[in-house]
N, C-alpha and C positions, 0 to 999 in steps of 0.2 A: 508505586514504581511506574516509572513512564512507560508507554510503548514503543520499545526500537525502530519498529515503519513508521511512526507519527515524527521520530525523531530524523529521520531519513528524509523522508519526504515534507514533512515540512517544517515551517520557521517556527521558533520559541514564541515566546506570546511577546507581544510589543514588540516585533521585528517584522518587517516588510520585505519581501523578496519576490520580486518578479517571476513569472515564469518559466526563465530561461535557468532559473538556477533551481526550481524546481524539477525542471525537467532531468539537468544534470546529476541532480542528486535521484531522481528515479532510476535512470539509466545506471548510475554507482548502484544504486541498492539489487537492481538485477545482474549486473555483471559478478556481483558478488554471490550470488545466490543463485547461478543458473549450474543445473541440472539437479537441484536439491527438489524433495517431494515436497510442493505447499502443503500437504496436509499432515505430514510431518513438522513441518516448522513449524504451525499453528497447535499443534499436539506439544511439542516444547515450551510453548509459550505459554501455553495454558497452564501447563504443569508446575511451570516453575514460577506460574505466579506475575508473568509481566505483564500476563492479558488475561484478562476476569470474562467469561461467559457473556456480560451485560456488554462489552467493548467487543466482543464477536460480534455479537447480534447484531450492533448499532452498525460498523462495519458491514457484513452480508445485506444487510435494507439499504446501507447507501451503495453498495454494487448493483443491486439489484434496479435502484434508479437510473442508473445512468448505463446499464446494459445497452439498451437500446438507442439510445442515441450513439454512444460508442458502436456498435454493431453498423451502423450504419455508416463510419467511416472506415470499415477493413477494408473494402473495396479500393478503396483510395488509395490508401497504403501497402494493397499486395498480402494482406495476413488475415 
């Protein structure tokens, strides 16, 4: 079963989409999801099987790389 944020955010395999429609498609998948508990979501997903432990982990290592370069642009943006 695919995972709904991979399906949000990005393009199917053999398709090309620039970053303006990534971005769009990020900003849809928060507006749809804002005030809900991330670690509720991730708790559902698990459960029900859309997202396996192995697709966590791989996910939290690629956050965790790009924290800090991220981090380094709040400033800029006010957040």
């Amino acid at each position: 079963m695919s995972n709904p944020l991979y399906q949000d955010l990005g393009p199917a395999q053999g398709q090309q989409e620039g970053p303006a429609n990534m971005m769009r498609a990020f900003q849809q998948f928060m507006k749809q999801n804002q005030g809900k508990n991330p670690n509720e979501m991730i708790q559902q997903l698990l459960s029900s099987g859309q997202l396996n432990q192995r697709q966590l982990n791989q996910v939290q290592q690629m956050a965790k790389r790009i924290e800090g370069p991220l981090s380094s642009l709040k400033g800029m943006f006010g957040f």
